[in-house]
Steps between C-alpha positions, in 0.01 A plus 500: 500500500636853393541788745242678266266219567565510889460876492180447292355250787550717743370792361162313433491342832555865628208642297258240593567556900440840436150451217378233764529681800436862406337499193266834595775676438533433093144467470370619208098536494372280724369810713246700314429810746656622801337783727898586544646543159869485650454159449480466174903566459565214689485278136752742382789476756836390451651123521728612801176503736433169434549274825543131542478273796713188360165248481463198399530513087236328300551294178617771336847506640716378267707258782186341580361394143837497328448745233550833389242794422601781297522815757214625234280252514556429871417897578189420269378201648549682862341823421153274318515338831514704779520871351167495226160516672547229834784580820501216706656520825632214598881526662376465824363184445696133557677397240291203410227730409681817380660246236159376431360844428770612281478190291145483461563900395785422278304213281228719411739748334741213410216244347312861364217358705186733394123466549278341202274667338131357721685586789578869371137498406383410838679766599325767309188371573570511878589892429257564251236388825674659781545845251121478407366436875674804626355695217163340533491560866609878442243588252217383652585572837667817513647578791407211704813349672690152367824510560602469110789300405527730214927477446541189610269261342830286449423357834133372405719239218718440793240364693350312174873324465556435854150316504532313133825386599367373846196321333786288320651414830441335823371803685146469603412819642625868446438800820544844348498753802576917299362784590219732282673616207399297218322274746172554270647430157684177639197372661307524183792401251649275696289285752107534398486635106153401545408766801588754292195658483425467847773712586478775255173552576564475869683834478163660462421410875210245392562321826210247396793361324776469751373459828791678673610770696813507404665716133492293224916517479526312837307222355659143481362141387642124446392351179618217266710581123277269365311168524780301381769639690549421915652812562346750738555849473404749811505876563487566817320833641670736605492858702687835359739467699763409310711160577249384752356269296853267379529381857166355465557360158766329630326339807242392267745341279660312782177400600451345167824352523403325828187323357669374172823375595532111482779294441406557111447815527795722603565854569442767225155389372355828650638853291496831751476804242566822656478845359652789615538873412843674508419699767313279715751244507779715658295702700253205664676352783285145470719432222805468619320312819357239258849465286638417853282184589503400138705264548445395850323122495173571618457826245697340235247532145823340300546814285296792427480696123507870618415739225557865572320715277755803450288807382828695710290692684290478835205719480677843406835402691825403331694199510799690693228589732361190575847270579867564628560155257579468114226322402177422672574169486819469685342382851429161277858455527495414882357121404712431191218629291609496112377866361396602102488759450226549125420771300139501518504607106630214395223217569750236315748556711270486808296144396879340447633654847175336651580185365795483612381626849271234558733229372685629787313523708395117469826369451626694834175558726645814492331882496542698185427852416382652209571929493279609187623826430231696349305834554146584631321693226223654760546648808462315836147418385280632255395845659875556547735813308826380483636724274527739778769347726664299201485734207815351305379120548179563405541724188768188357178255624234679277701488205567111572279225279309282704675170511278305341539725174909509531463107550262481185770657254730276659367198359369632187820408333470122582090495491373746200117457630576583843336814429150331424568265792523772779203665329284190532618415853419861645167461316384197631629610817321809534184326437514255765591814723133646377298190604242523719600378887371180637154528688668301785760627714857303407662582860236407795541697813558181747240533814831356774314715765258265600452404855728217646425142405688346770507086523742477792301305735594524862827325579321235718775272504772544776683190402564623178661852603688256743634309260633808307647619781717171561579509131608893531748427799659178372856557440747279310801314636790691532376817499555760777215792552648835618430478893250809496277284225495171768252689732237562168592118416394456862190706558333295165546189650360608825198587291471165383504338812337729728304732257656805649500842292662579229684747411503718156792360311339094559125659412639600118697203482216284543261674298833479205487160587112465478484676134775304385364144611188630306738539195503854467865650449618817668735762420594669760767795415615844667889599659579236761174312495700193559559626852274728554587900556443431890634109498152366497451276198826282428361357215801371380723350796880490506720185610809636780687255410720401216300134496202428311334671258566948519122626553146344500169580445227361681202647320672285154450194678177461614369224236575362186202660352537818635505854308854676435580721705776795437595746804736766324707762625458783285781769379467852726222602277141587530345579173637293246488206707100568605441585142702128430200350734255654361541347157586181634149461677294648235538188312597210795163627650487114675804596677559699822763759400554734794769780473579607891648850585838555725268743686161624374682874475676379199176375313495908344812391289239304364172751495497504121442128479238528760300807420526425085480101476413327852228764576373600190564218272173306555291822400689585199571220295336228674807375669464263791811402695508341807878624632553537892674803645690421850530846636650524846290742709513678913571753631792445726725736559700416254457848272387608153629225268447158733103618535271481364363346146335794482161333468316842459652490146352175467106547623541810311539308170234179630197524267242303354614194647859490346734387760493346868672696789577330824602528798588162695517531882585137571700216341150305428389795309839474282399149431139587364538758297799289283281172483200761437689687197647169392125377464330804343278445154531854394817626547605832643857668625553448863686724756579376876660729730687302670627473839837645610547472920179312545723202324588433876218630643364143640195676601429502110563116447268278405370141671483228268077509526539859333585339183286235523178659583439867375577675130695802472290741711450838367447674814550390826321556854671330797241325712634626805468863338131434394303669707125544507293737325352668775842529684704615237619867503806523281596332154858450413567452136862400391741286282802332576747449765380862723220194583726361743552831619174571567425142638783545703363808690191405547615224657730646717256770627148268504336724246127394454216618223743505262496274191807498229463396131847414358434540093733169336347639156539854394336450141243429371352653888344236670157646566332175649770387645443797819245365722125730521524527828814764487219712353371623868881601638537840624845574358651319162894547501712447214849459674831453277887561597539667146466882422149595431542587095647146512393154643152369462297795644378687167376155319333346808320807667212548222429078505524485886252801525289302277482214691507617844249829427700676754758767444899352458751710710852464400759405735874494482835720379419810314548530097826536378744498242696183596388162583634432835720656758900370508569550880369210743426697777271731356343239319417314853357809604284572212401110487385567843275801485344294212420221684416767819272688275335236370356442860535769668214811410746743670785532301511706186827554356845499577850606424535210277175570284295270636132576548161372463282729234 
């Protein structure tokens, strides 16, 4: 070999580092408009700011294939493959699949692989109907909001690939979770050609049509492609808020994992699709939270297609406004996420860079994402003048050809009636749009508020919960229990053999162990739900010594026949993870899946998940789910943030029968209201405020005949607090743990004519629950250890005064602007003059802002 030769090789190999890991900066046109034009002179800068980062080569490298290029036709073949209309990123990648990327790049210039003509004909025709929608939608409806996709309509043949190519494969079902732009052209195009009518017309309000209170660009559905093909293909519904909804496409499509996989069938039959704006996806912190359990076992989806639809611009703001990175993508490069990088003008370029995406993505199980650079030819929505902020973009944007007319031209060389065949397809198209809407609503509003079919019988039989008990506290040979886990060990079997109480952590244990024997599978998830925030669950035990096998689960071995159970410690996040659960039980709505807060405080990380989806979801799309919220609630002294669950925010949202609150005062409580969820016919979100100090409270456990004999009671009256009509003076209305407070005193002091009512269920109010004979007492209290703009008093005051006819007086700490008080002193006193007040006519108010009103 000649020094010219070696020279030669190392020149190439030197040029392809540099085209393979920095090709942005020789790019030619692969960016059509930038709202900062200083860009555009990055294509024209010199060879010395090229960079390399010494990568693994691919075939091209003359050592490895043992021949020579040309340093022409090298430079050629580099620029058509990285430097024309695609920029993959892929040098942070392992080699195996940086190589992999590059070669499957390479042999598409190389082998001058190029679409046929059907498929470019598909493609127009997929423009030609995403074009003629928007312009259909515009004209008749002027002014009415849609979100157009006007500028990008390269994403609607995305979409069409990524689901042809899927049909062809074995995945069985695809979850697309995006936000609202172009949410109304794909669902017509794309999922439901056939409801196209139905949705045009629904943009004139006839709500005979939908039943819904929802927009019509929130809307989702699951339908079939067609009667021969399996595969499934579901939107799923979505709020504005932008990025909530991927979470939940991704719990939905590990749900759907879950019930499919079989020996046969193995990961990757289910296809997560999410779409994503430019400036949503740097400046939505639920992203990055989801990218980070992506690839964590129990959130793993085995690669996601994320396609970021790259109008560069978010609302009126500028990409250098909107992200301290490069490209918006960049976070993707956290999880070995390969990155192209498409002009969105180019739809050959974009179908081939999507086949190669979802090869992939099933060769690796790995997450791919698809940046579609295009433009938005409208403003943030239809009423919108963006001309005003963005003067330069938008003047180059009205002089720019729809794509579906550049893409026309294209092919006219190849196809010389493509001319007549776009005509014909817009049309036909156009007609169907002007047909008539069906007479019967295609989306039913589902009635899931129905009262409560429950067909949990009594738990009548003691030697069954016995027997789950012994099966809870067997432990294998060889396995040492921590010391301070011997005594709960302990305390079970003492309930087995003298039917003594038991305490909280054994009551949700057993009724685990009572919905699994019954085949029902849990999933129970939160941060440190294995152990419990306050070391009351140990789900999942831990051997001491180095014999035997590292950690056991009872609750996994109960039976051979029993449901799965999965107890998960969850990253530190509250949002994404909820939003995760949320999915997952909309579809596994046989399952338990309960998602359990560190402390209840922490659940307004959350509040957009619970005020737009858990709340609401039922009344706007007909969207039952049947997800449990653990929120750690009491007010202990413990401050602002270790609280409260700030259960005002709650009642304040509880309507029309759409979720359960409750608040369990003893273990045997616990136990009913999971078998009573577990057993529900109609299902409904739950919430339990859950008990923090009374975990040790023994006062609060439960005999073995309270979960043998009664139901979940809504609302409790003590028989030794029952007192007679005619002697009763003073009603004491309350919820939670400030019972045994009360109880307490009462106790202490021999207070008589006075009754207390402990409410276990906040919503739906338990009217008939409350006993007619409170009706004749002289004084009705409402007492509560939380502020008084907080806590229960504002929901239960008008339904009490119904009930009772008598006027409600508030009693306990005055309103304020924090949930609880941080010093422990004060918060003795103030817990005193509660409980003082609550008795006591005499006293008023106080230093510490309690009073009776």
């Amino acid at each position: 070999m000649t020094d010219s030769s070696i020279d030669s090789i190392k020149y190439i190999g030197l040029l392809y580092r540099k085209y393979a890991d920095n090709p942005q900066l020789i790019a030619g046109s692969w960016s059509i408009y930038f709202s900062d034009v200083s860009k555009l002179y990055i294509a024209s800068r010199p060879l010395e700011l090229f960079r390399g980062f010494n990568n693994t080569l691919s075939f091209l490298e003359p050592l490895n294939n043992k021949s020579l290029f040309p340093n022409v036709l090298a430079l050629s073949l580099l620029r058509c493959s990285y430097c024309h209309s695609i920029y993959p990123e892929v040098s942070h990648l392992k080699p195996i699949k940086r190589v992999w990327i590059w070669r499957g790049l390479e042999r598409t210039v190389l082998n001058n692989l190029s679409l046929n003509l059907d498929v470019k004909k598909s493609i127009l025709y997929m423009l030609t109907k995403a074009y003629v929608l928007e312009n259909h939608l515009a004209n008749t409806y002027v002014g009415q909001k849609r979100f157009s996709i006007e500028g990008s309509e390269t994403v609607v043949v995305l979409l069409n690939t990524l689901i042809s190519l899927a049909s062809k494969s074995k995945i069985t079902d695809i979850v697309v979770g995006m936000a609202h732009r172009g949410r109304l052209n794909i669902l017509i195009n794309i999922y439901h050609e056939a409801t196209a009518s139905l949705y045009v017309h629904s943009l004139q309000h006839k709500e005979s049509y939908i039943q819904s209170f929802d927009v019509k660009y929130h809307f989702g559905c699951v339908v079939r492609l067609d009667h021969k093909s399996s595969l499934k293909l579901t939107m799923v519904y979505n709020p504005s808020h932008l990025e909530t909804v991927n979470p939940i496409a991704e719990g939905i499509s590990k749900a759907k994992l879950d019930i499919i996989n079989t020996p046969k069938k193995k990961n990757g039959y289910v296809l997560p699709i999410q779409i994503h704006g430019d400036a949503a996806i740097t400046g939505q912190g639920t992203v990055v939270e989801a990218l980070n359990y992506s690839g964590i076992k129990q959130y793993r989806t085995y690669g996601t297609i994320h396609i970021v639809i790259n109008n560069q611009i978010g609302f009126t703001t500028q990409p250098k406004e909107t992200r301290s990175a490069t490209f918006c993508t960049d976070q993707f490069k956290t999880i070995e996420t390969p990155v192209f990088h498409v002009d969105g003008n180019n739809p050959d370029s974009v179908v081939l860079i999507t086949k190669l995406a979802l090869m992939f993505r099933m060769k690796f199980l790995n997450s791919v994402v698809l940046d579609i650079i295009a433009f938005r030819r409208l403003g943030h929505n239809e009423q919108d003048t963006p001309d005003i902020t963005q003067p330069l973009m938008y003047s180059s944007i009205k002089t720019h050809n729809p794509i579906s007319l550049d893409y026309l031209r294209h092919i006219s060389n190849e196809e010389p009636s493509a001319t007549a065949i776009y005509l014909k397809a817009r049309d036909h198209y156009l007609a169907s749009l002007d047909e008539q809407p069906p007479t019967q609503p295609l989306i039913r509003k589902t009635h899931i508020f129905k009262s409560f079919r429950v067909n949990n019988s009594c738990i009548s039989l003691t030697e069954e919960l016995k027997w789950l008990l012994d099966k809870l506290v067997r432990i294998p040979q060889l396995f040492r229990v921590h010391p301070l886990l011997k005594r709960t060990t302990l305390n079970r079997r003492l309930v087995i053999e003298t039917s003594t109480s038991l305490d909280w952590c054994s009551s949700e244990h057993l009724a685990y162990a009572l919905v699994l024997n019954k085949g029902i599978p849990i999933r129970l998830s939160g941060q440190d739900v294995t152990r419990g925030t306050f070391m009351h669950r140990n789900a999942v035990l831990y051997n001491q010594s180095i014999q035997g096998i590292p950690a056991y689960a009872p609750l996994q071995n109960i039976s051979s026949l029993q449901g799965r159970i999965h107890v998960i410690n969850t990253p530190l996040s509250e949002g994404s993870i909820l939003g995760f659960e949320y999915g997952y039980a909309l579809v596994k709505t046989y399952a338990m899946v309960i998602w359990e807060a560190q402390f209840g405080d922490f659940i307004n990380c959350a509040q957009v998940l619970v005020d737009q989806l858990i709340a609401s979801g039922g009344s706007k799309w007909g969207q039952a789910s049947n997800i449990v919220l653990y929120l750690p609630h009491g007010q202990e002294g413990q401050g602002s943030e270790h609280s409260s669950a700030r259960l005002e925010r709650l009642l304040q949202l509880s309507s029309s029968n759409n979720i359960t609150v409750v608040h369990p005062t003893s273990s045997a409580q616990l136990f009913h209201i999971i078998l009573e969820q577990a057993s529900r016919k109609v299902k409904r979100p739950l919430t339990i405020l859950t008990p923090k100090s009374l975990l040790r409270l023994k006062a609060s456990w439960s005999t073995i005949s309270d979960f043998t004999s009664n139901r979940f009671r809504k609302a409790i009256v003590e028989e030794q607090f029952n007192v007679r009509a005619e002697h009763l003076r003073r009603l004491l209305v309350c919820s939670g743990k400030i019972y045994y407070q009360l109880a307490s005193y009462q106790h202490r002091f021999n207070i008589n004519r006075v009754s207390i009512i402990r409410l276990e269920q906040l919503y739906p109010f338990p009217n008939h629950c409350i006993p007619t004979q409170y009706r004749t007492a002289c004084e009705v209290l409402n007492v509560q250890d939380e502020p008084k703009n907080q806590g229960i008093w504002q929901h239960i005051e008008p339904y009490v005064r119904y009930v009772v006819k008598n006027r409600v007086v508030y009693c306990g700490a005055q309103s304020s602007d924090s949930t609880a008080l941080g010093f422990d002193v004060e918060f003795r006193i103030q817990k005193h003059f509660v409980t003082s007040n609550a008795y006591n006519v005499r006293l008023k108010r106080n230093n510490y802002g309690c009073y009776r009103d």
